[in-house]
N, CA, C and O atoms as a GROMACS GRO file, in nm:
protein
  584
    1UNK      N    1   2.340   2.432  -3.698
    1UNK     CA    2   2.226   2.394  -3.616
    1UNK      C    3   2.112   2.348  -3.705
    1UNK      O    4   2.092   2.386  -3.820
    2UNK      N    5   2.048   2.273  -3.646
    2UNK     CA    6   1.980   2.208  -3.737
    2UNK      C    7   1.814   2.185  -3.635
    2UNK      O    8   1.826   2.147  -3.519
    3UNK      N    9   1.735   2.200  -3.666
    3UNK     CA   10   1.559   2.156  -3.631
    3UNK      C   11   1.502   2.035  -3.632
    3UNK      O   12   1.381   2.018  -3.644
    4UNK      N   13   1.608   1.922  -3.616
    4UNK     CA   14   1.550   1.791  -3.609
    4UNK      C   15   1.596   1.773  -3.449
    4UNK      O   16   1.684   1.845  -3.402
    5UNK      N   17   1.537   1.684  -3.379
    5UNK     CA   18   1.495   1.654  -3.265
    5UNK      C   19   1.642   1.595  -3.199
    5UNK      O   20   1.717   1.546  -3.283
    6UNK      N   21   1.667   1.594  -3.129
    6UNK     CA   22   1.813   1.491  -3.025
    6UNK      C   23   1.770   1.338  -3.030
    6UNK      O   24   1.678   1.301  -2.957
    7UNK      N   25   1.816   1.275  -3.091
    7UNK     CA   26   1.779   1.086  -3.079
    7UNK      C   27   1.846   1.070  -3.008
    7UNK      O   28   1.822   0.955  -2.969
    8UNK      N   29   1.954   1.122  -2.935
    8UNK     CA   30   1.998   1.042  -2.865
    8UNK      C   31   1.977   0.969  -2.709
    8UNK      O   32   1.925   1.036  -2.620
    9UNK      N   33   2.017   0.836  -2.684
    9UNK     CA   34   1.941   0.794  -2.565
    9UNK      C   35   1.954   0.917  -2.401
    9UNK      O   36   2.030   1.012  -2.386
   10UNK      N   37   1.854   0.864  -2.310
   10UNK     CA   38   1.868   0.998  -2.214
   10UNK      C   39   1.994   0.891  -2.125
   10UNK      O   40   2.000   0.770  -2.145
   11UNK      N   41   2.075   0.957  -2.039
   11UNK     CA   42   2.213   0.912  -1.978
   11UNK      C   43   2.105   0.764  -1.871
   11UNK      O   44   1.995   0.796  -1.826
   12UNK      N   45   2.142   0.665  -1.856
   12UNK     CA   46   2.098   0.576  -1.817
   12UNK      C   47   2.131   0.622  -1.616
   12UNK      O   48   2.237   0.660  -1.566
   13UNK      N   49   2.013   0.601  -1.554
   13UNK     CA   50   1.974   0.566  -1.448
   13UNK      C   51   2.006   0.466  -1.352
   13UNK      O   52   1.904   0.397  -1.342
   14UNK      N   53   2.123   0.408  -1.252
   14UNK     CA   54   2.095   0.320  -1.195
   14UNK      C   55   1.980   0.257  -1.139
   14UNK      O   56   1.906   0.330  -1.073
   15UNK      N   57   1.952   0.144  -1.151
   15UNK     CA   58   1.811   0.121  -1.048
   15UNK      C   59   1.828   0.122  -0.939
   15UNK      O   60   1.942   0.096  -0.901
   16UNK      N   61   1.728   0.150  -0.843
   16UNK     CA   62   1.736   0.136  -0.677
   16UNK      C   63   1.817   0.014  -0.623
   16UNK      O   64   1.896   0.034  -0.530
   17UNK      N   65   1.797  -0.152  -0.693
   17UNK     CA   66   1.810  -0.208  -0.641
   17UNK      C   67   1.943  -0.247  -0.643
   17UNK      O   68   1.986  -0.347  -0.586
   18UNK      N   69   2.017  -0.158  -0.717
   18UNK     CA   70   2.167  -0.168  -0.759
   18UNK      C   71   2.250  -0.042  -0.709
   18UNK      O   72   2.358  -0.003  -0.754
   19UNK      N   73   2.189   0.003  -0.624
   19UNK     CA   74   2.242   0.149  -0.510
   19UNK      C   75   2.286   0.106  -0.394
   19UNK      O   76   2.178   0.092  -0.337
   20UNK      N   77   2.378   0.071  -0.305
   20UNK     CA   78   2.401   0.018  -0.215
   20UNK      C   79   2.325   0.087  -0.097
   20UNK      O   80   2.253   0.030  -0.016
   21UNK      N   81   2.359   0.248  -0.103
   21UNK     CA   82   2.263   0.348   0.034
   21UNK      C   83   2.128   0.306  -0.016
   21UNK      O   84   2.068   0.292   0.090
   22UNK      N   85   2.040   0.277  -0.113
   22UNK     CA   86   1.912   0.270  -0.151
   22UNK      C   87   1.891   0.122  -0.039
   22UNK      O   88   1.820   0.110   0.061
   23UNK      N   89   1.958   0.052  -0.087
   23UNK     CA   90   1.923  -0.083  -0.032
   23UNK      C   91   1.964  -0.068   0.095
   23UNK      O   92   1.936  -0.174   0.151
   24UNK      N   93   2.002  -0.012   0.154
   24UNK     CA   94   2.074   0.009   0.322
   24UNK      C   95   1.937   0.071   0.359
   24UNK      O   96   1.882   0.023   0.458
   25UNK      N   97   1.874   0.172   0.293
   25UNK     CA   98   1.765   0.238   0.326
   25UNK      C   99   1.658   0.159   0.372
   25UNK      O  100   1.613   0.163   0.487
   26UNK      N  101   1.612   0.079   0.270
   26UNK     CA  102   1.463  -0.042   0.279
   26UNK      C  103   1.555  -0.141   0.384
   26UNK      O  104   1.494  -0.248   0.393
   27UNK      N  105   1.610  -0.143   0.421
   27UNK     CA  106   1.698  -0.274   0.520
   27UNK      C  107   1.639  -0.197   0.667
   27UNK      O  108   1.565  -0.255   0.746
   28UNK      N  109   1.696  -0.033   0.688
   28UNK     CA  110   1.663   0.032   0.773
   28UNK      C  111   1.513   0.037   0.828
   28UNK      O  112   1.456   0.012   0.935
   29UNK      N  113   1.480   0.078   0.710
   29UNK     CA  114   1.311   0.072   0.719
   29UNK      C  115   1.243  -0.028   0.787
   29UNK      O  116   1.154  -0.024   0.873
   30UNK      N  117   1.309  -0.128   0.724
   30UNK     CA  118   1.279  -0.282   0.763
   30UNK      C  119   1.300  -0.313   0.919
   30UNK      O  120   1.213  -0.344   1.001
   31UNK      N  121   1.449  -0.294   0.941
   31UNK     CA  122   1.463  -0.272   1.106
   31UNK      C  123   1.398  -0.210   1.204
   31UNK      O  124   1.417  -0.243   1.321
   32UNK      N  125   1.316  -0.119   1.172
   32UNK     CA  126   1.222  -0.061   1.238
   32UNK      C  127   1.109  -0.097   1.243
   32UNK      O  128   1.033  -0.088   1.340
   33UNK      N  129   1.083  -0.149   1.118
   33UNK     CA  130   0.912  -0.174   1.108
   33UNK      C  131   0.849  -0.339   1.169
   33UNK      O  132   0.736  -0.358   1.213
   34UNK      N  133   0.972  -0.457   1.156
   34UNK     CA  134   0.955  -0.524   1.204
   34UNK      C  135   0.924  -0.571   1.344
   34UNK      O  136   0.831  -0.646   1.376
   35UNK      N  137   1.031  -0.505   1.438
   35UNK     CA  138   0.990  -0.529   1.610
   35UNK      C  139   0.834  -0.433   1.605
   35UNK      O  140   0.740  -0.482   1.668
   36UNK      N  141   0.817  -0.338   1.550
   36UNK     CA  142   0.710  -0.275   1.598
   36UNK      C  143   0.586  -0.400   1.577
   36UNK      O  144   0.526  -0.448   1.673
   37UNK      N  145   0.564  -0.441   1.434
   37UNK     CA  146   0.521  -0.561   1.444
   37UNK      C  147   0.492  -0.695   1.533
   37UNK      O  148   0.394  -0.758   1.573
   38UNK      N  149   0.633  -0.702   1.542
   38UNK     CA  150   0.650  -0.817   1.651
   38UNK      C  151   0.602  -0.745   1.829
   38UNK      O  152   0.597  -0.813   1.931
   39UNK      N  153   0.588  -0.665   1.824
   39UNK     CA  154   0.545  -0.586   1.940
   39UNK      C  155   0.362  -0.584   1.945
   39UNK      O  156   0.299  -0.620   2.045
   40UNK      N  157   0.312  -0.546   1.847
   40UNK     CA  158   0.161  -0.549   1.855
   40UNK      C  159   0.105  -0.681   1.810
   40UNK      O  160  -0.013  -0.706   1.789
   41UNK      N  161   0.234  -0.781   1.795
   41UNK     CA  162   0.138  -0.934   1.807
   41UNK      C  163   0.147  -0.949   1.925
   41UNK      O  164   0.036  -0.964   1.975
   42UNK      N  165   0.247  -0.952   2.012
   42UNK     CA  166   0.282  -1.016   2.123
   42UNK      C  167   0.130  -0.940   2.210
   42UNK      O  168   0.038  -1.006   2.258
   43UNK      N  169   0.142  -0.752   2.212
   43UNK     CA  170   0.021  -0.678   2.277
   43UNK      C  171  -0.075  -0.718   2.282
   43UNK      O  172  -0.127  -0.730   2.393
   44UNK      N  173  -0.135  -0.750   2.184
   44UNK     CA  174  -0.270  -0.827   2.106
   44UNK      C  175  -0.249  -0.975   2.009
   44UNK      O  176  -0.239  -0.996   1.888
   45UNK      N  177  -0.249  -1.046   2.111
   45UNK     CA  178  -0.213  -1.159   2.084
   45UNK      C  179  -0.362  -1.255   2.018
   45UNK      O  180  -0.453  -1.268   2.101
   46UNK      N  181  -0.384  -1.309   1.898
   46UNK     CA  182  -0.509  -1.367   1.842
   46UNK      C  183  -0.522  -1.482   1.946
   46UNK      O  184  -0.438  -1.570   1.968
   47UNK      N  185  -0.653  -1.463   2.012
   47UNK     CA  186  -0.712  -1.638   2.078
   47UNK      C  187  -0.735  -1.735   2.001
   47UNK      O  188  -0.744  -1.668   1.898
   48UNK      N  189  -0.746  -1.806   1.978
   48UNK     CA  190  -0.764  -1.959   1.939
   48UNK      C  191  -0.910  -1.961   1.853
   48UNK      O  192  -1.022  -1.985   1.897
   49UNK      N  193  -0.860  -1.919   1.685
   49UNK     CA  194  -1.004  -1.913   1.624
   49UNK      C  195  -1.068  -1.797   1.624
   49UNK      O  196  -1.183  -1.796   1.581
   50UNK      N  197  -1.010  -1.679   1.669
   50UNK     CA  198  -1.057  -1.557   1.690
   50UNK      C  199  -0.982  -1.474   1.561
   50UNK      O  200  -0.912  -1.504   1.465
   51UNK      N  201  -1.055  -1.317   1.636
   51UNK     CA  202  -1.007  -1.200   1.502
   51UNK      C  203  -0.878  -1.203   1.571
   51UNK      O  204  -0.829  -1.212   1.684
   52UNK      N  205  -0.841  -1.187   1.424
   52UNK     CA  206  -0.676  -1.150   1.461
   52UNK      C  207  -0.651  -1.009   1.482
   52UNK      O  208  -0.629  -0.949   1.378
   53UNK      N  209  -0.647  -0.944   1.581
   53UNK     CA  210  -0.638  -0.770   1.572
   53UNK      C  211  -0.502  -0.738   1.554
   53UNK      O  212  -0.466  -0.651   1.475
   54UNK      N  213  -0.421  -0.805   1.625
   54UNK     CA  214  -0.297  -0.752   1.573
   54UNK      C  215  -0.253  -0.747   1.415
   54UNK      O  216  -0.220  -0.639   1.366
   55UNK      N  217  -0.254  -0.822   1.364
   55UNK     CA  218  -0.254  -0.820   1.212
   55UNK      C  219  -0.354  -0.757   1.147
   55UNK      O  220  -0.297  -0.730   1.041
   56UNK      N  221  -0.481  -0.710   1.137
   56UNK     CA  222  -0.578  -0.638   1.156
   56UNK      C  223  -0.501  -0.480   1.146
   56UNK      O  224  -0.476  -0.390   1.066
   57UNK      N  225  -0.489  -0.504   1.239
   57UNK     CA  226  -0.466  -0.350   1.264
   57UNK      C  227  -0.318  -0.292   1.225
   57UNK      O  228  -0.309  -0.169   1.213
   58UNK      N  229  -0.195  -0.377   1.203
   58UNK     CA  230  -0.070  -0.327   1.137
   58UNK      C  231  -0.104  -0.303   0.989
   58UNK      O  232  -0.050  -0.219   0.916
   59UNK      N  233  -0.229  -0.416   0.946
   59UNK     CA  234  -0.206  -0.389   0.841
   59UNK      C  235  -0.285  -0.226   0.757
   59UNK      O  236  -0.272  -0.163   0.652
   60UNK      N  237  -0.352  -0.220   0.861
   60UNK     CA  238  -0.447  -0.094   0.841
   60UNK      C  239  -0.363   0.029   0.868
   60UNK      O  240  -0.391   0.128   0.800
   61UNK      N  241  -0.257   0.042   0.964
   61UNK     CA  242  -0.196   0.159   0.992
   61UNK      C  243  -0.124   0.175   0.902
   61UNK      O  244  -0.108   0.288   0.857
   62UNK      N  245  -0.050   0.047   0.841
   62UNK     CA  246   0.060   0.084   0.684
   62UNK      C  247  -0.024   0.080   0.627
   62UNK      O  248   0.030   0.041   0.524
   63UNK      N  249  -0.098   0.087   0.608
   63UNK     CA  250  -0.203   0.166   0.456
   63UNK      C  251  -0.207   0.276   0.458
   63UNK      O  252  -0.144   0.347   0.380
   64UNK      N  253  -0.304   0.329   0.572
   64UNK     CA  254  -0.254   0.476   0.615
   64UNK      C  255  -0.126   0.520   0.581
   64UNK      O  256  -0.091   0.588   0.485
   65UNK      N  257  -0.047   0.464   0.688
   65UNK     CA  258   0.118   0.518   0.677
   65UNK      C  259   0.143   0.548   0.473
   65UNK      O  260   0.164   0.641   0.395
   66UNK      N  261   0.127   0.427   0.473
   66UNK     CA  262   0.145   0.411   0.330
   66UNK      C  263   0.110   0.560   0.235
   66UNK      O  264   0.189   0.635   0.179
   67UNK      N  265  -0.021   0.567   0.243
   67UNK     CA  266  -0.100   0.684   0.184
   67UNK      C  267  -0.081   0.810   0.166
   67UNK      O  268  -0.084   0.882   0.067
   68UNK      N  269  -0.055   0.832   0.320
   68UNK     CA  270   0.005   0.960   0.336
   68UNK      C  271   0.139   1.010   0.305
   68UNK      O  272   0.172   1.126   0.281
   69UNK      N  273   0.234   0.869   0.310
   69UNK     CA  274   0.366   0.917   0.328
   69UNK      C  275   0.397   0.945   0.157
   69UNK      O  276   0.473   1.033   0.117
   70UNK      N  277   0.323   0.855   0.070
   70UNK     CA  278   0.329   0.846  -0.096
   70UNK      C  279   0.233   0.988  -0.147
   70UNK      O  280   0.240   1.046  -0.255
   71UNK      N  281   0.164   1.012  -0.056
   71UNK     CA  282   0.036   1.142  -0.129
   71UNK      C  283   0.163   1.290  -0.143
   71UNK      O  284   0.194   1.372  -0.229
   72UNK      N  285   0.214   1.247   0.040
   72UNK     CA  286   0.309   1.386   0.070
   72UNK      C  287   0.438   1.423  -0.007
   72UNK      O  288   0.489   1.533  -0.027
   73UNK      N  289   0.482   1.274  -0.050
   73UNK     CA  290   0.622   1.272  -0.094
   73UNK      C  291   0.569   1.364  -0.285
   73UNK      O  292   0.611   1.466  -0.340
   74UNK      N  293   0.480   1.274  -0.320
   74UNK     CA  294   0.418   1.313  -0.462
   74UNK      C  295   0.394   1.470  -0.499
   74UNK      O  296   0.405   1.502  -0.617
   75UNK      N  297   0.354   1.584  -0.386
   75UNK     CA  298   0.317   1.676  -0.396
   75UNK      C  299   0.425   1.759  -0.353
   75UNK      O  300   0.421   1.879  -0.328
   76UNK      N  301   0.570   1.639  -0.343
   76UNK     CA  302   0.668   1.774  -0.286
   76UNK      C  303   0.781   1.768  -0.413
   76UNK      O  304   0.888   1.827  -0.399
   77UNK      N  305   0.742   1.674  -0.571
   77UNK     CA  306   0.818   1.687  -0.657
   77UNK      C  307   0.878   1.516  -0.668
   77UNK      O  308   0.876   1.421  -0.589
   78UNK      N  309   0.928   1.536  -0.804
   78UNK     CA  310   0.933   1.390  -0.847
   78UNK      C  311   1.057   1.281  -0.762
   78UNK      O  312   1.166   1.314  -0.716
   79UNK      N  313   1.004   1.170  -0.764
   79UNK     CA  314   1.091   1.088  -0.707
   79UNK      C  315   1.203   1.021  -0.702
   79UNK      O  316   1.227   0.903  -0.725
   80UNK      N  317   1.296   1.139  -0.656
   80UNK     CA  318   1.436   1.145  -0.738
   80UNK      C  319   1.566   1.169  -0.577
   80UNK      O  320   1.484   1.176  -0.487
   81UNK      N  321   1.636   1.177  -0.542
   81UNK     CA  322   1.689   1.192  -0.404
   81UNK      C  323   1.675   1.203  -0.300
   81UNK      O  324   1.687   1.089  -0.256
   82UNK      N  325   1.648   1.293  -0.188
   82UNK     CA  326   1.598   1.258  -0.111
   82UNK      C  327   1.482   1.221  -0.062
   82UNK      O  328   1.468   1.170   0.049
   83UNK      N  329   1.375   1.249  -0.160
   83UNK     CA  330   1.258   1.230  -0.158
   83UNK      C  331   1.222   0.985  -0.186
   83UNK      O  332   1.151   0.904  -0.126
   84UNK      N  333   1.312   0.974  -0.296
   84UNK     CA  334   1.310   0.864  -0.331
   84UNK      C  335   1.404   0.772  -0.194
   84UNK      O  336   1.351   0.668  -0.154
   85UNK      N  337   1.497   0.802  -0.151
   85UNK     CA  338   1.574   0.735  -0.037
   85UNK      C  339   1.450   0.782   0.099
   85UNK      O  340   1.492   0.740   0.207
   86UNK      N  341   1.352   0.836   0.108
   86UNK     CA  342   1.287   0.842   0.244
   86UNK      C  343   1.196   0.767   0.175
   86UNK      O  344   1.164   0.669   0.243
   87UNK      N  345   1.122   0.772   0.033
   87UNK     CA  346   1.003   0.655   0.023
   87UNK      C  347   1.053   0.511   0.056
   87UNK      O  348   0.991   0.425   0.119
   88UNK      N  349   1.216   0.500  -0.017
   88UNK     CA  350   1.272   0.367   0.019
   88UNK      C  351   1.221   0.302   0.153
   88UNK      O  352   1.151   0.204   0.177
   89UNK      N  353   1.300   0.419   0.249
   89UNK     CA  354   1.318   0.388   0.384
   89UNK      C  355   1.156   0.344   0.444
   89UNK      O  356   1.145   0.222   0.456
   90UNK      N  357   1.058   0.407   0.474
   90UNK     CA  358   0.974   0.442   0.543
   90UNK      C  359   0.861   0.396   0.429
   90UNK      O  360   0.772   0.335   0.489
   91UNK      N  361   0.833   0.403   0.288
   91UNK     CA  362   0.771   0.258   0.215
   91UNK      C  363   0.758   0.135   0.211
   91UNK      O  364   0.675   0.054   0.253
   92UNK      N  365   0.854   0.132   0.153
   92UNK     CA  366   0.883   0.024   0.131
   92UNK      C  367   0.987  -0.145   0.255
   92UNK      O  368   0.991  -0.267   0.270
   93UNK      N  369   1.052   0.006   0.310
   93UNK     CA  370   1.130  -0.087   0.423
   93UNK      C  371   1.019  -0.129   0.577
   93UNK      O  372   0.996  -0.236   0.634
   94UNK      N  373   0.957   0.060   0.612
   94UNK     CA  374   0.955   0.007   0.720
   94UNK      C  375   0.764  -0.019   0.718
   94UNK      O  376   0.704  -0.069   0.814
   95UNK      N  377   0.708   0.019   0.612
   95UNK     CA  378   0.551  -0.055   0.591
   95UNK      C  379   0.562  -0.135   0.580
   95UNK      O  380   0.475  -0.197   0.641
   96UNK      N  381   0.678  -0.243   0.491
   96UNK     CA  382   0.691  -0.338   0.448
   96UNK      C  383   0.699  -0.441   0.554
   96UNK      O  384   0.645  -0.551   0.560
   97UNK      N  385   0.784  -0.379   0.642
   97UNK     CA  386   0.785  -0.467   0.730
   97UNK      C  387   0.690  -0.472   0.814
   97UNK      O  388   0.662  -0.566   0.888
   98UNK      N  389   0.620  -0.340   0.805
   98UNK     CA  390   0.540  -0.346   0.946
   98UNK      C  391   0.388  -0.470   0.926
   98UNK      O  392   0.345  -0.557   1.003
   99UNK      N  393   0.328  -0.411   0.745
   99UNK     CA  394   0.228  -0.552   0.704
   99UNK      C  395   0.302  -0.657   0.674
   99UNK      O  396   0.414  -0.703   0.653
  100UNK      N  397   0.101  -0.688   0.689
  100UNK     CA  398   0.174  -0.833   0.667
  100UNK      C  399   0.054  -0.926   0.557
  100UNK      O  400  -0.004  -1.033   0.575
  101UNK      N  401   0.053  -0.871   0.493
  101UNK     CA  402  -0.063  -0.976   0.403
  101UNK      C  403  -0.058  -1.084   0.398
  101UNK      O  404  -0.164  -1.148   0.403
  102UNK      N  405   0.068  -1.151   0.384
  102UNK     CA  406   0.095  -1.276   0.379
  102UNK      C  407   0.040  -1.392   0.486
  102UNK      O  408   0.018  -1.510   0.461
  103UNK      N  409   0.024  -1.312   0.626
  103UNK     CA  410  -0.025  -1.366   0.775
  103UNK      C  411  -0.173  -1.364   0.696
  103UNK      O  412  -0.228  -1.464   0.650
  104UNK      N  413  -0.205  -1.277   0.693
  104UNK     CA  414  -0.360  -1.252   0.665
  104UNK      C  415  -0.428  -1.353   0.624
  104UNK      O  416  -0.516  -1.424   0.674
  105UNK      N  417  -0.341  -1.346   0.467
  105UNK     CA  418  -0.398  -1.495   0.402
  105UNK      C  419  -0.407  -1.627   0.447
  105UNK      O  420  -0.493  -1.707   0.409
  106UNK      N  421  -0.259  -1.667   0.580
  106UNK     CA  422  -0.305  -1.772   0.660
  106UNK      C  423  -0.411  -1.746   0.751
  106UNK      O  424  -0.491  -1.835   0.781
  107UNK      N  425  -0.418  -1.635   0.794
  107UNK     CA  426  -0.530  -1.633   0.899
  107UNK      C  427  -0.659  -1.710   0.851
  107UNK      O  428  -0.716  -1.813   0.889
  108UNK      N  429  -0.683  -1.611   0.744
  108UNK     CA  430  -0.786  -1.599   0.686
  108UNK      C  431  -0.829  -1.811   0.652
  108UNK      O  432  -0.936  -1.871   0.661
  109UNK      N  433  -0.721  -1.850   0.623
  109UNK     CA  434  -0.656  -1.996   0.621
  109UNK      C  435  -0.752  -2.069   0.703
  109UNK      O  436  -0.854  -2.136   0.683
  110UNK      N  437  -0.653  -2.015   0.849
  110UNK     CA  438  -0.650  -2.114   0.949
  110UNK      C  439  -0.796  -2.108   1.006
  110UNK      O  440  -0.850  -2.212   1.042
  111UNK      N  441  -0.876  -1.953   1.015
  111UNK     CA  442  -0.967  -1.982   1.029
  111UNK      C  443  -1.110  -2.041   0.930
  111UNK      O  444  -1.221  -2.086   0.961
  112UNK      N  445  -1.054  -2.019   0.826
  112UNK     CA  446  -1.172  -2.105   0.741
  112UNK      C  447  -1.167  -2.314   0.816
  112UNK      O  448  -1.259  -2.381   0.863
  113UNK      N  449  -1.012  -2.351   0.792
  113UNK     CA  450  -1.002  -2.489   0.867
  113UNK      C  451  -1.058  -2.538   0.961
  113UNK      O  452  -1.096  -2.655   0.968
  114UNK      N  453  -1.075  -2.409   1.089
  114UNK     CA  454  -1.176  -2.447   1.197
  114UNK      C  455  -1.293  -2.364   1.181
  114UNK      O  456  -1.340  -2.286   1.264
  115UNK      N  457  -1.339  -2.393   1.050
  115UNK     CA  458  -1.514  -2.419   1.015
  115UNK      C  459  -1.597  -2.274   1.077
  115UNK      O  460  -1.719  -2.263   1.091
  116UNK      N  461  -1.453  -2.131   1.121
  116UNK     CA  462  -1.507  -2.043   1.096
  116UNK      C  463  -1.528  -1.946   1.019
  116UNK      O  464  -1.480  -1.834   1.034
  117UNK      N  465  -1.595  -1.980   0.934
  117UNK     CA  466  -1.615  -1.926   0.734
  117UNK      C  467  -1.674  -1.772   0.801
  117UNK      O  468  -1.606  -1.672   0.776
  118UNK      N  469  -1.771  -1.759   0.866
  118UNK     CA  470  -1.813  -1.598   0.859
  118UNK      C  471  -1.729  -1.548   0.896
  118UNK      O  472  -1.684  -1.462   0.820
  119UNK      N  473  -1.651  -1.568   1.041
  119UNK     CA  474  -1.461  -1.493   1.089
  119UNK      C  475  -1.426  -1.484   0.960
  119UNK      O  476  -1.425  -1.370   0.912
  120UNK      N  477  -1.388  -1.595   0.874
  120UNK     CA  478  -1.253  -1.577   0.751
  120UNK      C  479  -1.288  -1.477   0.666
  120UNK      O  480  -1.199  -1.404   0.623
  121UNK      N  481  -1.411  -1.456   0.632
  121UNK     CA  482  -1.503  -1.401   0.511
  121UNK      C  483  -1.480  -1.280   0.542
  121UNK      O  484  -1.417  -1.197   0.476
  122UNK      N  485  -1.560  -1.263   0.698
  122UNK     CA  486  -1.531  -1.094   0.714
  122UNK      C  487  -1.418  -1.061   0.791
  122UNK      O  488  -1.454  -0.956   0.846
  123UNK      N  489  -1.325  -1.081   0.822
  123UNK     CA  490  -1.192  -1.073   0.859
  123UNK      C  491  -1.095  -1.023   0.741
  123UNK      O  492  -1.028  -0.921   0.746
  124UNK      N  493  -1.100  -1.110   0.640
  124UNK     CA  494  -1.035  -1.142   0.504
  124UNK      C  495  -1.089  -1.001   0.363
  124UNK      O  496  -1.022  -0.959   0.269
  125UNK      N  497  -1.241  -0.963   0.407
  125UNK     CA  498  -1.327  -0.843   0.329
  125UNK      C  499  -1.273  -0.691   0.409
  125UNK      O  500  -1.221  -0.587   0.368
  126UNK      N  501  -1.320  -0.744   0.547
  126UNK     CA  502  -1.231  -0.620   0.623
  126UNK      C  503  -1.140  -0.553   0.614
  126UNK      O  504  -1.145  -0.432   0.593
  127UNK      N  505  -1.016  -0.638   0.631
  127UNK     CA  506  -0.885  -0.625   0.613
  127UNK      C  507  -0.858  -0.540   0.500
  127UNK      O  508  -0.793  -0.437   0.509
  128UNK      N  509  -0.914  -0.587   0.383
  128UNK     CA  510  -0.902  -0.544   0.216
  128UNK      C  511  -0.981  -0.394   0.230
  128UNK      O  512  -0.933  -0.281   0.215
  129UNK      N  513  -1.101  -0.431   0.258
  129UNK     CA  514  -1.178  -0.259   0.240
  129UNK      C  515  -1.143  -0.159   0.356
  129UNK      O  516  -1.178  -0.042   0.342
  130UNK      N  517  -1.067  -0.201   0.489
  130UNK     CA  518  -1.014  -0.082   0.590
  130UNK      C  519  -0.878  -0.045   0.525
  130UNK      O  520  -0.848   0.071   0.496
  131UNK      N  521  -0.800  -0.152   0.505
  131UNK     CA  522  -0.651  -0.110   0.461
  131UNK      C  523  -0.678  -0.010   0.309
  131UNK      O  524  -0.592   0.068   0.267
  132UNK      N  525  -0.834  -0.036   0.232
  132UNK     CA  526  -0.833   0.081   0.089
  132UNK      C  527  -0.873   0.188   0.190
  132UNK      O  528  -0.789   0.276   0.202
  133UNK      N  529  -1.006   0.202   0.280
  133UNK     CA  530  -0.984   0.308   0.355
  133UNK      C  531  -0.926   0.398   0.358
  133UNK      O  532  -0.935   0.507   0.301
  134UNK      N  533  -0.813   0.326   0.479
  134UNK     CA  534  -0.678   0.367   0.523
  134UNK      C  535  -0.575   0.484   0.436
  134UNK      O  536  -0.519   0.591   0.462
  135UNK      N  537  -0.588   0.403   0.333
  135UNK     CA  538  -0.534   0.449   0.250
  135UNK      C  539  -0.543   0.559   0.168
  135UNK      O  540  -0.467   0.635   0.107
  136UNK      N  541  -0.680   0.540   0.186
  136UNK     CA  542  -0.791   0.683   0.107
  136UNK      C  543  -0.735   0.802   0.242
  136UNK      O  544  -0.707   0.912   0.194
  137UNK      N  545  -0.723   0.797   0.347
  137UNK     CA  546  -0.760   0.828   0.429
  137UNK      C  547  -0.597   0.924   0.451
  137UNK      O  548  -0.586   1.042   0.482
  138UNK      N  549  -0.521   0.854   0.432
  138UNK     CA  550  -0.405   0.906   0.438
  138UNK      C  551  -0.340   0.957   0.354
  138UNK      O  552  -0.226   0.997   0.381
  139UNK      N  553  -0.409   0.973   0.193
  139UNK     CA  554  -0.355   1.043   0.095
  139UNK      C  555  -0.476   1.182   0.120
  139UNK      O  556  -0.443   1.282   0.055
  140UNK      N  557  -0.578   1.196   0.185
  140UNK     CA  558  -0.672   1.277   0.192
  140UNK      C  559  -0.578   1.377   0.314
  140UNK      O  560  -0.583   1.500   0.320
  141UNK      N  561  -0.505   1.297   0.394
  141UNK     CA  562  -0.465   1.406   0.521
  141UNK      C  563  -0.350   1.465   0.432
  141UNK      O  564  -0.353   1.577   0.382
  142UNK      N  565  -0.259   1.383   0.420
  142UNK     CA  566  -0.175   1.472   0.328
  142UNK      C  567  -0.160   1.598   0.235
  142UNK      O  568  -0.074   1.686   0.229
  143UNK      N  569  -0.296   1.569   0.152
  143UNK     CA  570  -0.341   1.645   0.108
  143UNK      C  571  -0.366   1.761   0.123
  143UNK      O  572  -0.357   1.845   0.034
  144UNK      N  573  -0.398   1.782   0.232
  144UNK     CA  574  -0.452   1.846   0.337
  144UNK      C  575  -0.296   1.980   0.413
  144UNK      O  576  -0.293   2.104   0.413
  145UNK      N  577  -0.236   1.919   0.443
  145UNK     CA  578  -0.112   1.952   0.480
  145UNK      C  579  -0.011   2.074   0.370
  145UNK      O  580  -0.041   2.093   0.252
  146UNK      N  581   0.059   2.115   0.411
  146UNK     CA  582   0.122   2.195   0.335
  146UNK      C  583   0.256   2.166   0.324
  146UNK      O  584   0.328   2.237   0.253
   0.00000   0.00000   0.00000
């Protein structure tokens, strides 16, 4: 026996994205999070040049969602089995699907085009400082929780 250290490498890790149940997981997630989406555009449908609330507001609840579900998972031990296949699922799949930043940025778009710059400005500032909120907001409840 000897007092010099183990060099040797630690046993290599598949990545998530090379797990077939991992990727079935964020697919799942995805399946869920999308109609809900497609459900609160259709509810709250944007008028012509107006706030967009539906997008507005999905994107604010997956922040939340987001927050809490990453604060709770963090405080129940590292992200390794089942803990890592439910962030998959319900992270990444079904927040993922549920925002939508990408809309945002057209919104934010379409309404600067029709020459409504204060809508885009504070629509576009909103969005950004409710969804950090949100987010604050949902790693604080978690927190909170046992």
């Amino acid at each position: 026996m000897t007092d010099e250290p183990d060099l040797r490498p630690a046993p290599a890790v598949r990545p998530a994205h090379s797990r077939p149940l991992l990727v079935l997981a964020v697919a799942a997630g995805g399946l869920l999070g999308t109609p809900v989406r497609y459900a609160v555009g259709r509810w709250l449908p944007t008028p012509a040049e107006g706030w967009p609330t539906a997008t507005f507001l999905v994107n604010v609840a997956g922040a939340f969602l987001l927050g809490l579900l990453l604060e709770a998972l963090a405080r129940r031990g590292p992200d390794v089995g089942r803990r890592r296949a439910l962030r998959l699922f319900a992270g990444t799949g079904f927040c993922g699907a549920l925002t939508t930043y990408s809309t945002l940025a057209v919104e934010v778009d379409l309404l600067a085009d029709a020459d409504r710059w204060t809508t885009a400005l504070g629509y576009g500032v909103a969005s950004v400082v409710a969804g950090l909120a949100a987010a604050a907001a949902g790693i604080a409840v978690a927190g909170r929780t046992r």
